[in-house]
C-alpha positions as CSV (number, residue, x, y, z in Angstrom):
1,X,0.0,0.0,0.0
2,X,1.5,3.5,-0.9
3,X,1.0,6.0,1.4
4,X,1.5,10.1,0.3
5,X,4.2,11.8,1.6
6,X,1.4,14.4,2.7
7,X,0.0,12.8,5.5
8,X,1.6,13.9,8.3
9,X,-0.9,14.1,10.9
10,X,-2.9,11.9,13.2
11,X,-5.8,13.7,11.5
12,X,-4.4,12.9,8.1
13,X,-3.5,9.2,8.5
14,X,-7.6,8.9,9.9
15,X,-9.1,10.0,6.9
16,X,-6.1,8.1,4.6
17,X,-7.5,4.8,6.1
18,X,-11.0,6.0,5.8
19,X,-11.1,7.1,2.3
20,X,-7.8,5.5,0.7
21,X,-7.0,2.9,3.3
22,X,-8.7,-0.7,2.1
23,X,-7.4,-3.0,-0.6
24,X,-10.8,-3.5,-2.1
25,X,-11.1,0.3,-2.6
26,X,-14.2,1.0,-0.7
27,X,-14.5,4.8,1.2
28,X,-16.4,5.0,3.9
29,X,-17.9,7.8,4.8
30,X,-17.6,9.9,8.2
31,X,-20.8,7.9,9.6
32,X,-19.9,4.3,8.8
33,X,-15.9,4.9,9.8
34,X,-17.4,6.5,13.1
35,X,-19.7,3.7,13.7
36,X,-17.1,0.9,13.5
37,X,-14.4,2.2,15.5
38,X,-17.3,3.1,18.0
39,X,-17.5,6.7,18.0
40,X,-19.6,9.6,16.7
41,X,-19.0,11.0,13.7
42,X,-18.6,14.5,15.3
43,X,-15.6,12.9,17.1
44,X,-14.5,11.5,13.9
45,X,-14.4,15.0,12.3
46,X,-12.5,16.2,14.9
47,X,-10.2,13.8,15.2
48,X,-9.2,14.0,11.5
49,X,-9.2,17.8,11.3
50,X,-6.7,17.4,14.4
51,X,-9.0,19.4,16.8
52,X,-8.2,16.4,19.2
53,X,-5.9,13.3,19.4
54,X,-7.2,10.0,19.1
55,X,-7.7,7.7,22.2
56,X,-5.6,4.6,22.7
57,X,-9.1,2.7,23.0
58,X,-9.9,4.4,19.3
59,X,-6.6,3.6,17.9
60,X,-6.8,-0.4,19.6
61,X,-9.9,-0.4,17.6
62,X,-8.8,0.5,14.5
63,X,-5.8,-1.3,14.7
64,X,-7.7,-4.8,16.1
65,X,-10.5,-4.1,13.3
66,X,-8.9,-3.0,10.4
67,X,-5.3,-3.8,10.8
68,X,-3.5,-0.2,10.8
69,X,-0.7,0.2,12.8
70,X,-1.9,2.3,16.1
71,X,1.8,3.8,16.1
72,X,2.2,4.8,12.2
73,X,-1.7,6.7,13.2
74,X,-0.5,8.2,15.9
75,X,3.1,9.3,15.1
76,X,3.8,8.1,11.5
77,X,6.1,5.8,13.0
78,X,7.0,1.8,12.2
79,X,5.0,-0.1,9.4
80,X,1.6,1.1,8.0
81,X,-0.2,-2.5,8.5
82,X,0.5,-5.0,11.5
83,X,1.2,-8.0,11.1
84,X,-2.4,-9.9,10.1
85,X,-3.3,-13.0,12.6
86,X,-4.8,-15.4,10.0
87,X,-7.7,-15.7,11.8
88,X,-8.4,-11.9,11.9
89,X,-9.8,-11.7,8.5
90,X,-12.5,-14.3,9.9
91,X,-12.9,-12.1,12.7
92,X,-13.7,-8.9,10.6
93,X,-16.1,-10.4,8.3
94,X,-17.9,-11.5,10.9
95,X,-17.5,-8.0,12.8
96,X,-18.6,-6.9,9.3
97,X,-22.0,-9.3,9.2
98,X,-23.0,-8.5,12.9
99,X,-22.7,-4.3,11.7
100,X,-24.8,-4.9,8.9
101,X,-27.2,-6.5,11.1
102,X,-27.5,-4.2,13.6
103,X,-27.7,-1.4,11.0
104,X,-31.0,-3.1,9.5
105,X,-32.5,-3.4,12.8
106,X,-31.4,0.0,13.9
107,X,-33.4,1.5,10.7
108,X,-36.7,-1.2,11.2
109,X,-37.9,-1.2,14.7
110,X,-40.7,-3.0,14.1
111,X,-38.5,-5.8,13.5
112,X,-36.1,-4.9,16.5
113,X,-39.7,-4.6,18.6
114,X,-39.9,-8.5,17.7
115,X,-36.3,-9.6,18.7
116,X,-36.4,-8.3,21.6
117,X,-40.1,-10.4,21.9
118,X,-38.3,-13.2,20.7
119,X,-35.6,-13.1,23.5
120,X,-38.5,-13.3,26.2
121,X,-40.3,-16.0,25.1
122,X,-39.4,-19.6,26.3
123,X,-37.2,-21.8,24.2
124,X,-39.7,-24.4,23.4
125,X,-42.1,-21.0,22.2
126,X,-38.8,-19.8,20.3
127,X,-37.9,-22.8,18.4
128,X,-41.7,-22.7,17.3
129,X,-41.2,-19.4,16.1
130,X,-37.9,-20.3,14.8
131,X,-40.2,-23.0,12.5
132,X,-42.2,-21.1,11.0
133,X,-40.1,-18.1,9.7
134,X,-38.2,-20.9,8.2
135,X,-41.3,-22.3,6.6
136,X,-42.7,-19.1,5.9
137,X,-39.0,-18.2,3.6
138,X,-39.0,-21.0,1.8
139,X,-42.3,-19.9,-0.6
């Protein structure tokens, strides 16, 4: 990954990974950066317009999730990528399934309304359920 020469901030490197950072190309925007590192995205701005420094729990994030280097963020210092665990690619697409899904119910509560239902009812009830939305998605 080539990195500009330009970006020589803790700000700078933020928005590098968000907009420039993954090997598939995507950008993400302010929102869904924010989200997945667990902040706002009013924090986010800040951080990458260096109004504030990012927090070693922000950088751990990052750096468990998406595999940058909390050092190279923070100071430009050391490698750009760590070192990837071969099971942390596993790890992230499943981070990445269980964001989707919480995004979808965040946007349909009716459908959170009946998790949460779901959760309360008795195992035997919830199997039963379990039943007949399979039966019901198979037409």
């Amino acid at each position: 990954m080539k990195v500009p020469e330009n970006i020589d901030t803790p700000g700078k490197r933020l928005q590098f990974i968000r907009t420039k950072g993954f090997e598939d190309s995507r950008k993400l925007s302010q929102e869904e950066f924010a989200a997945s590192i667990f902040t706002s995205q009013a924090n986010l701005s800040k951080l990458e317009n260096d109004s504030s420094e990012p927090t070693e729990m922000i950088l751990f994030v990052i750096q468990t999730i998406y595999g940058f280097n909390m050092d190279w963020i923070l100071k430009g210092k050391g490698p750009v990528k760590v070192t990837e665990f071969p099971e942390a690619k596993g790890l992230i697409k499943r981070y990445d399934e269980y964001d989707n899904l919480l995004r979808k119910l965040e946007k349909d509560s009716k459908l959170k309304d009946c998790i949460d239902s779901l959760f309360k009812l008795s195992n035997e009830s919830r199997e039963a359920v379990e039943k007949m939305i399979y039966l019901l998605s198979r037409k």
